[in-house]
N, CA, C and O of each residue as an XYZ file, in Angstrom:
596
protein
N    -148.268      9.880      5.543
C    -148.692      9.742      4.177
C    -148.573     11.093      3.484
O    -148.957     12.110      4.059
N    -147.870     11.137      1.843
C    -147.976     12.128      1.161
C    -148.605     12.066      0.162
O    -148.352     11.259     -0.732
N    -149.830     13.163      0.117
C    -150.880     13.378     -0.664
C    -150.342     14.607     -2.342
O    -149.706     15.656     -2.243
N    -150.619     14.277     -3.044
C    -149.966     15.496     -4.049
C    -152.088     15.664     -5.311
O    -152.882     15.049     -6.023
N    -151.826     16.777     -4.755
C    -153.025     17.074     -5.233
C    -152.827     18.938     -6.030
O    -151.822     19.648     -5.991
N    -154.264     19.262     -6.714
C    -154.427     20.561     -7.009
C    -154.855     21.550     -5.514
O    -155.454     21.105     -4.535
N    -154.357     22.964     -5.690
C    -154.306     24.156     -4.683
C    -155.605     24.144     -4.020
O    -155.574     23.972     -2.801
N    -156.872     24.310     -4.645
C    -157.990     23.479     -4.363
C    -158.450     22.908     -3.385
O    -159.364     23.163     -2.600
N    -157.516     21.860     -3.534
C    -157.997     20.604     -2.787
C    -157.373     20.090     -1.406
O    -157.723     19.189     -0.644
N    -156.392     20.939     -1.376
C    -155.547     21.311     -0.123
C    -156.005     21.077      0.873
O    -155.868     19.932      1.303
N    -156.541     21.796      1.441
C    -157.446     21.459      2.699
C    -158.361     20.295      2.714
O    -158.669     19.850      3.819
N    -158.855     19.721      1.616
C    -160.328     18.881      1.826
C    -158.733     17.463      1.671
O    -159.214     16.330      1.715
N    -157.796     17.449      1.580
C    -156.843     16.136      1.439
C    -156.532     16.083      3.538
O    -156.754     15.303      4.464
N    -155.971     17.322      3.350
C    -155.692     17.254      4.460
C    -156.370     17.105      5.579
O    -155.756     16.875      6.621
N    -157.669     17.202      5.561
C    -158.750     16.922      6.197
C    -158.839     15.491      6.519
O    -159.013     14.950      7.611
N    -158.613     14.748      4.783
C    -159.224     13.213      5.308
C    -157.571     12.323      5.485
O    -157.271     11.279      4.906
N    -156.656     13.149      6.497
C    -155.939     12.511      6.692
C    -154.210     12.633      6.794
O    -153.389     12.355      7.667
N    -154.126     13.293      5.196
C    -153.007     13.484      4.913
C    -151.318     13.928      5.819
O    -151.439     15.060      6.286
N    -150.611     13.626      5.976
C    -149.531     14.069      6.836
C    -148.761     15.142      6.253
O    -148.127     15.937      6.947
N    -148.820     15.196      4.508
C    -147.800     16.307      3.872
C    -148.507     16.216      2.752
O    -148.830     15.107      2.327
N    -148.849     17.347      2.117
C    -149.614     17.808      1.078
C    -148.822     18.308      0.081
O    -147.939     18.907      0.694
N    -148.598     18.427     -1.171
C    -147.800     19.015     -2.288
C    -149.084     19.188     -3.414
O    -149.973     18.565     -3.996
N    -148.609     20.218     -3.289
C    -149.806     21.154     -4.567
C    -149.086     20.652     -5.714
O    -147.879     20.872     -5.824
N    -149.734     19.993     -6.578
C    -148.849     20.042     -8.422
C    -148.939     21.329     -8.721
O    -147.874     21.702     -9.213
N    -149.686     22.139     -8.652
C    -149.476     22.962     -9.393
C    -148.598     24.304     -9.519
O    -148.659     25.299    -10.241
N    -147.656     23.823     -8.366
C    -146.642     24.475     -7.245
C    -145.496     24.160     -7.772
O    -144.592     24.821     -8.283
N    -145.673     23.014     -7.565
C    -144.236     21.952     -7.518
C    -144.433     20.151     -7.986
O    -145.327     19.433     -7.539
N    -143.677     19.840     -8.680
C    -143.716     18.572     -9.430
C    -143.248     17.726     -7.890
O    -142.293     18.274     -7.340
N    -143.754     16.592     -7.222
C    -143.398     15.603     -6.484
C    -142.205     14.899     -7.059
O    -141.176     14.636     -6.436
N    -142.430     14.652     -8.188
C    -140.567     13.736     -9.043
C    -139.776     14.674     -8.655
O    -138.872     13.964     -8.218
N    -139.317     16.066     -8.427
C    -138.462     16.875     -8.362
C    -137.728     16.800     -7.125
O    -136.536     17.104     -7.185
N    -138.371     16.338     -5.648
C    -138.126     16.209     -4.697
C    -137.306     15.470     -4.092
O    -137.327     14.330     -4.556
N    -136.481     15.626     -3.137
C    -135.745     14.397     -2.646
C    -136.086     13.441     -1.716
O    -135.411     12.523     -1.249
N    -136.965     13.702     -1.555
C    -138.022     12.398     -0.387
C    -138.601     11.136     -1.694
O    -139.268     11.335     -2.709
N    -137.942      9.684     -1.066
C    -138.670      8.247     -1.891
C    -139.569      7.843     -1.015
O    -139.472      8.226      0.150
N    -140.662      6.953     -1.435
C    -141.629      6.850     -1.049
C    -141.949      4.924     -1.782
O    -141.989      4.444     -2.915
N    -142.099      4.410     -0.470
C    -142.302      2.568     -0.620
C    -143.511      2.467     -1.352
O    -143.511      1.337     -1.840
N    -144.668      3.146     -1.718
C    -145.494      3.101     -2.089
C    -145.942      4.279     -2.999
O    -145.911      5.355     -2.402
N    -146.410      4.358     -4.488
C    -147.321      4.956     -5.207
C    -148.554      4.866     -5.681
O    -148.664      4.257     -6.745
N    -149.591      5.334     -5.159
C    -151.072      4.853     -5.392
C    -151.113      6.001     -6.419
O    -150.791      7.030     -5.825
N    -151.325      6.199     -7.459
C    -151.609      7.002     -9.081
C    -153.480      6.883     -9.295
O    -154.232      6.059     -9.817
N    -153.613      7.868     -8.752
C    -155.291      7.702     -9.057
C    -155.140      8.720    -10.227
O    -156.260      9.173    -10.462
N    -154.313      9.196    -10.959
C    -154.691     10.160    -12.110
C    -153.742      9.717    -13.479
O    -154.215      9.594    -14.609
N    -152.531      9.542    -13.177
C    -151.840      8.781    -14.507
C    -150.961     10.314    -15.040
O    -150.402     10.292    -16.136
N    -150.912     11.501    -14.232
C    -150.356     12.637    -15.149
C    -148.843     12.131    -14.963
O    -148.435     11.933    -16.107
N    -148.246     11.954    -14.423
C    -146.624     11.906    -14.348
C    -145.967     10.850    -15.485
O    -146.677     10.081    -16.133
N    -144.942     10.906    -15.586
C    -144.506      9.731    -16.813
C    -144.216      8.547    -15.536
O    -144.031      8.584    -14.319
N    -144.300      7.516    -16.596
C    -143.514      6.389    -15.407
C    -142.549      6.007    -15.051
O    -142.303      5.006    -14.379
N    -141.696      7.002    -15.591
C    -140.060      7.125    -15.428
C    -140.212      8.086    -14.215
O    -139.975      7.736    -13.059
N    -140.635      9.346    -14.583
C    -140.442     10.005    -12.956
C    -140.763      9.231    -11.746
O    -140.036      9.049    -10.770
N    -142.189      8.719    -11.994
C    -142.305      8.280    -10.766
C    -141.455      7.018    -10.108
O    -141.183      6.746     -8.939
N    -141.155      6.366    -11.369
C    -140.165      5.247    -10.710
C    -138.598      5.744     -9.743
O    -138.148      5.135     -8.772
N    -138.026      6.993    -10.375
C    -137.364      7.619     -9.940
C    -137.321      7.730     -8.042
O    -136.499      7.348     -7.209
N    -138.514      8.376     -7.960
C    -138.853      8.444     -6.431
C    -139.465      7.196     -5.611
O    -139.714      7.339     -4.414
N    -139.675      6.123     -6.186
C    -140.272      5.152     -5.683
C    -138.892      4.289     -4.851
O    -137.856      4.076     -5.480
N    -138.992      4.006     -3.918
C    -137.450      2.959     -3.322
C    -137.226      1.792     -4.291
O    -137.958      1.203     -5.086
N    -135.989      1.682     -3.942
C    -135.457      0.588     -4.785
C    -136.662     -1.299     -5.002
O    -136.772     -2.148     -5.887
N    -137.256     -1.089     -3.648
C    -138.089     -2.359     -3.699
C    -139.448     -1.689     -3.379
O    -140.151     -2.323     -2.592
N    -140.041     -0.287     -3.942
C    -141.192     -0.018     -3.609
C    -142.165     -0.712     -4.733
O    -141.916     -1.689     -5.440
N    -143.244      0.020     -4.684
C    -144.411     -0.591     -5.461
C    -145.250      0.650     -5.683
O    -145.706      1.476     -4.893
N    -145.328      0.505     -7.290
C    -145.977      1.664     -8.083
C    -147.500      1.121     -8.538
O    -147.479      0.341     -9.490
N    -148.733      1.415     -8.012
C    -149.994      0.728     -8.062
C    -150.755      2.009     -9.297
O    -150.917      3.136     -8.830
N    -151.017      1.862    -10.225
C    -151.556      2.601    -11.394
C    -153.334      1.938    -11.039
O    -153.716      0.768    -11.011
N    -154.081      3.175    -10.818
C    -155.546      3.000    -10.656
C    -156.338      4.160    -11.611
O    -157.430      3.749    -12.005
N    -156.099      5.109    -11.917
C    -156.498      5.527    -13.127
C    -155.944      5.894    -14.435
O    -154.985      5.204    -14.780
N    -156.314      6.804    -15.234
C    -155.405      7.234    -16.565
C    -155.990      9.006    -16.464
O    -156.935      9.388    -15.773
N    -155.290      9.702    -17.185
C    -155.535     11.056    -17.240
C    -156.307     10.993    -18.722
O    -157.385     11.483    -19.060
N    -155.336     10.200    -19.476
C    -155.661     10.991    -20.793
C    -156.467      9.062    -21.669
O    -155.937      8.195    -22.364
N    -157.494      9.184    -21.248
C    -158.340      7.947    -22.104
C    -158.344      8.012    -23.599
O    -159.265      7.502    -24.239
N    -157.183      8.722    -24.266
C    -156.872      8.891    -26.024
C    -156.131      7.132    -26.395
O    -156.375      6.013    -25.942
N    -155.670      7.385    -26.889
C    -154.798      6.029    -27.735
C    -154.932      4.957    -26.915
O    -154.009      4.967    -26.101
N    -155.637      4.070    -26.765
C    -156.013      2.521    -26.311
C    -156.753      2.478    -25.068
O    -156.651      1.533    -24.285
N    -157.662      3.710    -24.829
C    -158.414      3.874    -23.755
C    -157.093      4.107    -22.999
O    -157.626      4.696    -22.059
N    -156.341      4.106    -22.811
C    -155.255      5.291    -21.917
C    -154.420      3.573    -21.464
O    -153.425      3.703    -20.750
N    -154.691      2.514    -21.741
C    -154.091      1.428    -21.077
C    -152.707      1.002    -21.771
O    -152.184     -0.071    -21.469
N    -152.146      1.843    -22.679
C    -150.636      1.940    -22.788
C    -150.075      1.750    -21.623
O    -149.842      0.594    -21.270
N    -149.794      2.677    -20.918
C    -149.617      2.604    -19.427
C    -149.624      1.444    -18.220
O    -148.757      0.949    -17.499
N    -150.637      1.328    -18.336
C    -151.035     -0.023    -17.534
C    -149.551     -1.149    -18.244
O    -148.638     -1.761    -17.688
N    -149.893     -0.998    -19.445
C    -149.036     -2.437    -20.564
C    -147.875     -2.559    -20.256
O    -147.225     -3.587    -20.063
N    -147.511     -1.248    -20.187
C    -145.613     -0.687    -20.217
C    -145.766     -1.074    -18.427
O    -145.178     -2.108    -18.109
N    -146.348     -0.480    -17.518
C    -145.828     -1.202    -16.459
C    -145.943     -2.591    -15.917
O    -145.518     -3.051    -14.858
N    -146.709     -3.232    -17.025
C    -146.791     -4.245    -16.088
C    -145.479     -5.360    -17.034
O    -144.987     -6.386    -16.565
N    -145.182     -4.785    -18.370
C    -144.183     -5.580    -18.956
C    -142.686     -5.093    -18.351
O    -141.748     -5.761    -18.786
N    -142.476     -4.441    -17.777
C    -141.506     -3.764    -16.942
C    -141.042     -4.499    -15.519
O    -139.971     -4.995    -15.172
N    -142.093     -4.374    -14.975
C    -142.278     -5.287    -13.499
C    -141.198     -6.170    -13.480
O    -140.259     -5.942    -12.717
N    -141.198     -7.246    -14.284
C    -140.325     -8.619    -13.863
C    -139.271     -8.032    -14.235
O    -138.541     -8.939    -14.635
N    -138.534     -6.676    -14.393
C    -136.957     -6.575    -15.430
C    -136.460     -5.382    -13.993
O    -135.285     -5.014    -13.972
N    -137.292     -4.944    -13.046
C    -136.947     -3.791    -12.512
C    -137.284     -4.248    -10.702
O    -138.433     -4.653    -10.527
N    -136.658     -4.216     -9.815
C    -136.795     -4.450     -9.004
C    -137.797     -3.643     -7.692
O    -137.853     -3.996     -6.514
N    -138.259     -2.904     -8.109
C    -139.495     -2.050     -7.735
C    -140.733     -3.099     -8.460
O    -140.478     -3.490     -9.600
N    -142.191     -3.602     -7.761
C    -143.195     -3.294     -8.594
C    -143.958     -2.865     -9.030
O    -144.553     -2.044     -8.333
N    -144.402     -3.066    -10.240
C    -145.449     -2.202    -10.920
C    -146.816     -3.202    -11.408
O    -146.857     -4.295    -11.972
N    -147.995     -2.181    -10.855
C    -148.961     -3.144    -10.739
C    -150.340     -2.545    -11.324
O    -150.158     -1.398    -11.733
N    -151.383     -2.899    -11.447
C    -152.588     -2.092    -11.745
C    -153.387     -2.527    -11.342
O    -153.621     -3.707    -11.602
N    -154.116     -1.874    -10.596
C    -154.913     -1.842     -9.154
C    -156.277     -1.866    -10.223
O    -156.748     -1.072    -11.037
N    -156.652     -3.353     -9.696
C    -157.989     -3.573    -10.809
C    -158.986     -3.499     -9.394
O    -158.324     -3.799     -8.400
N    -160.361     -3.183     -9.095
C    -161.201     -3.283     -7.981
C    -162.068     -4.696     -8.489
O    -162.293     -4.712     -9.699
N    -162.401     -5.472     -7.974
C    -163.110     -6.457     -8.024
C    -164.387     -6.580     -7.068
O    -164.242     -7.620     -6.425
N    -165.453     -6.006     -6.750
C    -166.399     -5.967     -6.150
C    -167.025     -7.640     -5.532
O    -167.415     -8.553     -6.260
N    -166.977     -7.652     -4.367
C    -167.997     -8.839     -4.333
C    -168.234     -8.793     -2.925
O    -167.434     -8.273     -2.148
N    -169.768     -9.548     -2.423
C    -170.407     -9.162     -0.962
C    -169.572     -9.067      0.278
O    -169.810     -8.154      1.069
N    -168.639     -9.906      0.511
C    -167.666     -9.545      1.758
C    -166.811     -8.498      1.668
O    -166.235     -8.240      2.726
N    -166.484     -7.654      0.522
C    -165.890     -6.413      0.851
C    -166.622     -5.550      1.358
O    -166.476     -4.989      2.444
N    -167.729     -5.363      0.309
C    -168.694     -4.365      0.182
C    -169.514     -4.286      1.874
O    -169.953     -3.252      2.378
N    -169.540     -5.399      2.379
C    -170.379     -5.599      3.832
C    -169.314     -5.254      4.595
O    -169.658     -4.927      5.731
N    -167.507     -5.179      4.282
C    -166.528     -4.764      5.735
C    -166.767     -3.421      5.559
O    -166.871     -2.652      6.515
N    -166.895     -2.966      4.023
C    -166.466     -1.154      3.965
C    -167.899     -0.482      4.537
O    -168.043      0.633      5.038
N    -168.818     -1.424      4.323
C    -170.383     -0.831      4.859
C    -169.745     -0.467      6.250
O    -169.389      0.705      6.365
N    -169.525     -1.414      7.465
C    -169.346     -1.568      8.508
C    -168.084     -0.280      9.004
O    -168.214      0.552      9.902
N    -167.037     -0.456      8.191
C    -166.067      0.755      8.313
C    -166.817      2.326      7.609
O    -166.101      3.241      7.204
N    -167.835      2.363      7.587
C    -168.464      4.015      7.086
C    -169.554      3.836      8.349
O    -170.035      4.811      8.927
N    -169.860      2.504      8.677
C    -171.232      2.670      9.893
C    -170.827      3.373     10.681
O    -171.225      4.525     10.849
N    -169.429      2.474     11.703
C    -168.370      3.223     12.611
C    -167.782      4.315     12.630
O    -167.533      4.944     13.658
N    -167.463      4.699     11.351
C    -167.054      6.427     11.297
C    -165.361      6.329     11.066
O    -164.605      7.300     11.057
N    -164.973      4.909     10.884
C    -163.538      4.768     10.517
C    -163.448      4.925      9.086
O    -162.402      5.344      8.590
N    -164.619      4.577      8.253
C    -163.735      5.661      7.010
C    -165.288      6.345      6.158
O    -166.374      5.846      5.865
N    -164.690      7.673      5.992
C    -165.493      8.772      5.987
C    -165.886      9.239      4.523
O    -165.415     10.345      4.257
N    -166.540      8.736      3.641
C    -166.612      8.992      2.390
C    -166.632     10.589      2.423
O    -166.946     11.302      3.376
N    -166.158     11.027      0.959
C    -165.983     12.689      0.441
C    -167.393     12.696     -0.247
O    -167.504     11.773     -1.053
N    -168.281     13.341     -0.159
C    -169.059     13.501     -1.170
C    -168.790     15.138     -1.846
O    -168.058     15.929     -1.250
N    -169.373     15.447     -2.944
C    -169.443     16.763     -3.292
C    -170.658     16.553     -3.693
O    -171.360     17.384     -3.116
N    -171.235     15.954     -4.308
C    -173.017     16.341     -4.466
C    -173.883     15.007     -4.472
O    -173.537     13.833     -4.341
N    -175.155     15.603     -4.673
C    -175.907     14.214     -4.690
C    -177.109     15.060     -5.469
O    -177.577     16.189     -5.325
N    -177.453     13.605     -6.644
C    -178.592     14.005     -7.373
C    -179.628     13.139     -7.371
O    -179.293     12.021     -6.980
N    -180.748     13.249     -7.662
C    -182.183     12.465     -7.459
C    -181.530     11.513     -8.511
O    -180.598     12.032     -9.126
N    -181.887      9.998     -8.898
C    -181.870      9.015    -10.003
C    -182.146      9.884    -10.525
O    -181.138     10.555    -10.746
N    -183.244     10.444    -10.999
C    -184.370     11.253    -12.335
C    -182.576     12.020    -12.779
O    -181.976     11.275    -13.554
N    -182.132     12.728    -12.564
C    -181.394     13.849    -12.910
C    -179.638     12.955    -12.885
O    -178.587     13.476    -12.511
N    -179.771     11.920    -13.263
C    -178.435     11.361    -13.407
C    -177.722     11.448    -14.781
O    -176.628     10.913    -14.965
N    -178.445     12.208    -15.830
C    -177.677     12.981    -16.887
C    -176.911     14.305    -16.494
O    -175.813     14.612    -16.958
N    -177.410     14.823    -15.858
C    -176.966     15.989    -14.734
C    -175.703     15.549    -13.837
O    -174.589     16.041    -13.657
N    -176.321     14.486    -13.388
C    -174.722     14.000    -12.451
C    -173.719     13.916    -13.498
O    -172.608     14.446    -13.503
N    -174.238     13.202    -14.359
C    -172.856     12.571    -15.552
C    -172.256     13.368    -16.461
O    -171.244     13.021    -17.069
N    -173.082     14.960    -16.679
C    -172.591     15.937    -16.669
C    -171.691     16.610    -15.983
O    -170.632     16.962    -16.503
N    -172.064     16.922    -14.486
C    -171.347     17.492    -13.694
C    -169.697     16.450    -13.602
O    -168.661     17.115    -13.580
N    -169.604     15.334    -13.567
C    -168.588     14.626    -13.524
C    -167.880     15.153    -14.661
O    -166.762     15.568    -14.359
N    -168.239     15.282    -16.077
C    -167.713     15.845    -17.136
C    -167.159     16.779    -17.049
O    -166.188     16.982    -17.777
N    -167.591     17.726    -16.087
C    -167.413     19.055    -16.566
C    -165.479     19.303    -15.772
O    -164.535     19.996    -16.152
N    -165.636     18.428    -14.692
C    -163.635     18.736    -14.384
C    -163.651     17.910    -13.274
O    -164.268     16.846    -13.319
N    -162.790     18.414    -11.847
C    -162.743     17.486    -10.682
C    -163.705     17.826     -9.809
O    -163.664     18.998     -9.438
N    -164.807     16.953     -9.243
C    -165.315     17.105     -8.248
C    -164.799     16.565     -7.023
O    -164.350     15.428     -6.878
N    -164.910     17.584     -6.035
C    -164.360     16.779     -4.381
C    -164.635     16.274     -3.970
O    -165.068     16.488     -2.837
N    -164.614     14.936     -4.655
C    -165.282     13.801     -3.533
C    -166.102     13.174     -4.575
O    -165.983     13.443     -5.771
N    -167.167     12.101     -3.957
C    -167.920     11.220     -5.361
C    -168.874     12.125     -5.204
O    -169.056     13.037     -4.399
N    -169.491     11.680     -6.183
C    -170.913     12.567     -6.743
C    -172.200     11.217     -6.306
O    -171.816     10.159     -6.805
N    -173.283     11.073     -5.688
C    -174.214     10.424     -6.057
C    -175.414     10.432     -6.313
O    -176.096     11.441     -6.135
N    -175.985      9.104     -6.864
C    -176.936      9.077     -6.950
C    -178.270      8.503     -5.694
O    -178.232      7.459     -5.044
N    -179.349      9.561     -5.664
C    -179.947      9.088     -4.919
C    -181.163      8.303     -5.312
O    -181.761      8.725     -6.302
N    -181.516      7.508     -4.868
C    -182.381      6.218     -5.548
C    -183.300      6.345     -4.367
O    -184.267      5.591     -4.254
């Protein structure tokens, strides 16, 4: 698996896993000559032309966040790939999460076991969850932030 993250975060990626790390702030991943069957986009900075570029001819481009929440809550993006999809033989998709008790009870069970290892970077009392929602504001934290109840 290739992880493309900030200089930062280097180590804490590679920690939970990663096989090849690329700093953005180094080097653009579209620039590269390695394709990749899969794009998971948890940030939305690249255009969707680059990334389609590097994606294989029958890969799949999964859009899960936006960078920039300006002009339509940032879901331009989302629109353009998903009206694209049926014309391009790669797909393009947007990774919606849908919560309900049988996930939430397998992923309990996969953090009991130690097979998957949540990131935290902080934790705040409930009382001080303007503080959390601050600190989230303020840029990237490593890992989730929570609340303790």
């Amino acid at each position: 698996m290739t992880a493309v993250c900030s200089t930062r975060n280097l180590d804490l990626v590679r920690s939970i896993g990663a096989d090849q790390v690329i700093d953005y702030t180094k080097e653009d991943f579209t620039q590269r000559p390695e394709r990749y069957d899969v794009i998971l986009d948890l940030v939305g900075s690249c255009s969707l032309s680059a990334c389609r570029r590097v994606i294989t001819p029958r890969g799949t481009y999964d859009i899960v966040g936006v960078k920039d929440m300006g002009r339509w809550l940032g879901l331009g993006r989302q629109f353009k790939a998903l009206l694209l999809s049926p014309f391009v033989g790669q797909r393009m998709r947007v990774f919606v999460v849908r919560h309900n008790h049988e996930d939430l009870a397998v992923l309990k069970q996969l953090v009991e076991t130690g097979k998957v290892v949540p990131v935290i970077d902080r934790q705040f009392a409930l009382s001080d969850a303007a503080d959390a929602l601050r600190y989230q504001g303020e840029g990237h934290p490593k890992g989730k932030i929570v609340l303790v109840v």
